[in-house]
C-alpha positions as CSV (number, residue, x, y, z in Angstrom):
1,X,9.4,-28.4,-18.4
2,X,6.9,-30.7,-16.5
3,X,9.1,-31.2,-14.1
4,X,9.9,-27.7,-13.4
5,X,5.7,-27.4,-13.2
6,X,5.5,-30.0,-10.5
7,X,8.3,-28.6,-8.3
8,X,6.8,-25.4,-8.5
9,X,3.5,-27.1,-7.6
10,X,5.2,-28.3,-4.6
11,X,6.9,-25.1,-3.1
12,X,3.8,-23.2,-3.5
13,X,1.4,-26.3,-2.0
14,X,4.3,-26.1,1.0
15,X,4.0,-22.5,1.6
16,X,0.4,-23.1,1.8
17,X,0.8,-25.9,4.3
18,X,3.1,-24.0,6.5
19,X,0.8,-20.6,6.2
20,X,-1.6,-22.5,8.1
21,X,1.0,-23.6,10.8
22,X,1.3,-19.7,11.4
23,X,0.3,-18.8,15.4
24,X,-3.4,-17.7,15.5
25,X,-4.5,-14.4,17.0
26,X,-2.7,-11.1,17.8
27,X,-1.0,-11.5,21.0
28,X,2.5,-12.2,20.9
29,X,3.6,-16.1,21.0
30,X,6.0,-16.3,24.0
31,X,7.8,-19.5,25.2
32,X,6.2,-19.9,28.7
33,X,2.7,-19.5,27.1
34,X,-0.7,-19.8,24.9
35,X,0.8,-23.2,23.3
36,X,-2.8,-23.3,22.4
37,X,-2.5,-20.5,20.1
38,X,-0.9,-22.3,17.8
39,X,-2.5,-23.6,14.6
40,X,-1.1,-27.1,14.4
41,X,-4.6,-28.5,13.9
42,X,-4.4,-26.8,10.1
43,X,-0.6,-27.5,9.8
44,X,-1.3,-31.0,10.2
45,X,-4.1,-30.9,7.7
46,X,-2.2,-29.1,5.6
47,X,0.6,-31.4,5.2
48,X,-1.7,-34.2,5.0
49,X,-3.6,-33.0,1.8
50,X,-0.4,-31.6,1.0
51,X,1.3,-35.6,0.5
52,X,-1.5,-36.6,-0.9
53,X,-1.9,-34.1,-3.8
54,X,2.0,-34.8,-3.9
55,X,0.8,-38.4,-4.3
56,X,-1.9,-37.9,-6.8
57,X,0.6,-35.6,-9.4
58,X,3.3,-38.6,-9.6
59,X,0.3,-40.9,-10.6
60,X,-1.0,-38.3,-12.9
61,X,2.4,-38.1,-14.5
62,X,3.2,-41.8,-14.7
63,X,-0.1,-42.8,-16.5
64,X,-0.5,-43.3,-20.1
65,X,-2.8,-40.0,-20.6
66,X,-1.9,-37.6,-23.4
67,X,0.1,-34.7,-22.3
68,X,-2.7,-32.0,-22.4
69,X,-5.1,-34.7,-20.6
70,X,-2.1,-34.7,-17.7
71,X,-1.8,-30.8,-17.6
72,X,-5.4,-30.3,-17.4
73,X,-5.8,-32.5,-14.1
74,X,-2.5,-31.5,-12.5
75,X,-3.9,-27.8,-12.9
76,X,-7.2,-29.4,-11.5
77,X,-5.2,-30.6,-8.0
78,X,-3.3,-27.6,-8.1
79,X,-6.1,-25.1,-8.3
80,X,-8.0,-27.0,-6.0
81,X,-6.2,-29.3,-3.8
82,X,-8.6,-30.7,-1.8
83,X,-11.6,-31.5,-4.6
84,X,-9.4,-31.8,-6.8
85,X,-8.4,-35.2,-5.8
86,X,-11.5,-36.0,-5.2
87,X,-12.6,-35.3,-8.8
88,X,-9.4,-37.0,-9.6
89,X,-10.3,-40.2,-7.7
90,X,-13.4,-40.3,-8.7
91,X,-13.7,-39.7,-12.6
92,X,-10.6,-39.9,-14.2
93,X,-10.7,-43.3,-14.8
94,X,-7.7,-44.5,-13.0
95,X,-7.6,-48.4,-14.1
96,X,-7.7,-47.9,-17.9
97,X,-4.6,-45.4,-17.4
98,X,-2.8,-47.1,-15.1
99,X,0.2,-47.7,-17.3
100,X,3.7,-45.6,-17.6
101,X,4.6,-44.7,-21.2
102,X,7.2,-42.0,-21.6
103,X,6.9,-39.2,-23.8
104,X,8.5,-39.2,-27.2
């Protein structure tokens, strides 16, 4: 079930990332012209947090934390990607966690 959570997780976080890939404005993108219209800028940032929340959910799921505890912050990253692994890097406590324990 978790690991149907985090795939879903990241098909929605990739549709995100390519939604801000889309062209910007109204005009219609032709091949000849407005390159610039393109928002690659967001694409690329995007992708970027997108790897990195990616990142921060396989540590979240191969620490020692109880399963509620695990739920809790993957629903923090997912709801907010950006602060969320901020708040995740910054108060969960990373090195007494650090350990891999499966689940019984």
């Amino acid at each position: 079930m978790l690991q149907n959570v985090l795939l879903s997780t990241f098909l929605c976080q990739l549709m995100a990332a390519l939604a801000f890939a889309a062209p910007i404005g109204d005009e219609p993108v032709s091949a000849a012209g407005n390159e610039v219209g393109y928002g690659t800028g967001g694409g690329i940032i995007g992708l970027i947090i997108l790897i990195l929340d990616i990142i921060v959910f396989i540590e979240v799921l191969k620490s020692n934390r109880p399963p509620a505890s695990k739920l809790l912050w993957c629903l923090v990253i997912f709801f907010f990607p950006l602060v969320g692994m901020v708040i995740y890097y910054l108060f969960s406590n990373r090195d007494s966690h650090g350990t891999y324990e499966p689940l019984p």
